[in-house]
Every structure is written in structure tokens, then in C-alpha cells.
C-alpha positions, 0 to 999 in steps of 0.5 A: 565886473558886470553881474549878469547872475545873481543869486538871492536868498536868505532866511526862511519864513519861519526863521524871521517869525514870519508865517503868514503872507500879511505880515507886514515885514515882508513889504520892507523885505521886498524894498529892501531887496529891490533897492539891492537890485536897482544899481545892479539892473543898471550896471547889466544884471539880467537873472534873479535867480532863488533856490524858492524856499519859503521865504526871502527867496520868493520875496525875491522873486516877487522883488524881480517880478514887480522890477521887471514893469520898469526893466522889462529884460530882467528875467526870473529863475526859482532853481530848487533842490528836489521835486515838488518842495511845496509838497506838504505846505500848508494849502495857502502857501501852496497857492502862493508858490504855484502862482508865483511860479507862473510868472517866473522866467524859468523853473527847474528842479536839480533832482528830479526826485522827491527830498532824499538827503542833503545831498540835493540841497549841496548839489542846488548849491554847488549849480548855484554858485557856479551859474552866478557872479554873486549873491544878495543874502539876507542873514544876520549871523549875530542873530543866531545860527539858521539855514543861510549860514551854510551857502554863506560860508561857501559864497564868502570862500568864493569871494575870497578866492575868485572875486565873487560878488558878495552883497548881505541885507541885515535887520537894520537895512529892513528896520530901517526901511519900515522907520523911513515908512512910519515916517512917511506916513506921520502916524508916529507910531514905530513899525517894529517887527523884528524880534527884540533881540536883534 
């Protein structure tokens, strides 16, 4: 089965002890994701499509973005839960989300009202999962409890009972990428970012 949609989405920033756009985790996050996508992009993926959290989502969408130089018919999509979700980010988170949003494809709200409830995320989840063929997600259940292990669930059952696509990135996949760097580059110093414990 060709996947012409695919939804992409993951920890939130936060959640990997990530809270600025220098750390250096999210180079490998980004290859990392890339690397999902290339076979993909070759077999007829045609949209990215994220929830826009902050976090691996808009990796994602900067993964597609930097992709779309090579495979120009690749689109983008950011589709959020509520209106205006950057709202109360910091100013430089801000900057980053409108600037990114600038290169998307497409870009829409499911609630054209502010955070209300819950309710909105289950509404982006249940459009998500019915406007995609599968998922690329990024969670570590072993890790610990944290916001992906809900659309995890839901996209495991949809596996199960339609055949929907189910790609997982782990820590290994990204801690791998950043040892095959330190490699790269003979410094001979480990790129270790990921919590101790994982």
C-alpha cells in the first residue's frame, strides 16, 4: 500500500530536556526523521502532516521542508488542535513557529477557538488519524509515561484493525545517528545527550 499521508509526531520538547533551538539532539532528530521519510518519499508519500507542538512535530516539518530541495512534490501540513497554540510561548519559540509556518504547504486549526478542553486535541487526533495512511512516531514507552502514549495507542489499534502504517523512531535510532557523527568527525568524543536512563 502506497502512503500518501503521513502523520508525524512525538515527544514534545520539554519531555526530551530540550528547551532551546541549539541543542544539539535536534540535528539527529531531524536525520533521523529524514531517514524515515526518504523510502517513503520514494514509494509516493506526498504530505507530512504534524499536530505543530513544540517539538519533534516541528522537527518534522523542518525534516520535510529541508526534503522538499531533493523531492519538490512533497508538501507540508501543521493541522493544531485550537487557535493560535504558540500564544503564550516564550518570544523566540514564538518567532520560530511563525517562521516555520511560513513555509508550510497548508495550515489550519481543527477548533477555530482558543484551548478549551481536551476535547480539541481528540477532535486534531481523530481528523488526523482519518486523514493519514500511518504514522512515524517518536516515543519511548520504556522511557516513561508522556503526552505521545495517547495517539500511540489509538494508532496501534488502527494498525491492528485496519492495517494502518506504524513506523516508531527510538532513543537508539537518535543515539545512534549522533555516535555515527562523533564518528564522522574523529573527535572521539561520544555525542551523549539523551537522559542517563534511557
Amino acid at each position: 500500500m502506497t502512503i500518501k499521508n503521513l502523520l508525524v509526531t512525538g515527544y514534545r520538547a520539554h519531555e526530551l530536556g530540550i528547551y532551546n533551538q541549539k541543542h544539539e539532539g535536534i540535528t539527529y532528530i531531524r536525520k533521523a526523521i529524514r531517514g524515515k521519510l526518504i523510502p517513503l518519499i520514494e514509494e509516493g508519500l506526498e504530505w507530512v502532516i504534524t499536530p505543530g507542538q513544540y517539538g519533534v512535530d516541528l522537527w518534522a516539518c523542518e525534516a520535510a521542508i529541508e526534503l522538499k530541495e531533493v523531492y519538490p512534490h512533497l508538501k507540508c501540513s501543521i493541522i493544531t488542535a485550537y487557535k493560535n497554540p504558540e500564544e503564550n510561548w516564550k518570544e523566540d519559540k514564538k518567532e520560530y513557529y511563525e517562521q516555520l509556518i511560513r513555509k508550510l504547504d497548508y495550515y489550519g486549526a481543527v477548533s477555530n477557538q482558543p484551548y478549551d478542553g481536551v476535547w480539541q486535541l481528540t477532535a486534531r487526533d481523530n481528523l488526523l488519524l482519518r486523514k493519514t495512511e500511518g504514522i512515524l512516531l517518536f516515543y519511548d514507552e520504556d522511557a516513561g509515561d508522556a503526552s505521545p502514549k495517547f495517539i500511540k495507542k489509538r494508532a496501534l489499534k488502527k494498525h491492528e484493525e485496519e492495517g494502518y502504517l506504524y513506523l516508531s523512531l527510538t532513543s537508539e535510532d537518535i543515539q545512534s545517528i549522533a555516535e555515527e557523527e562523533a564518528m564522522n568527525e574523529r573527535s572521539g568524543e561520544e555525542s551523549m545527550w539523551l537522559p542517563e536512563d534511557w
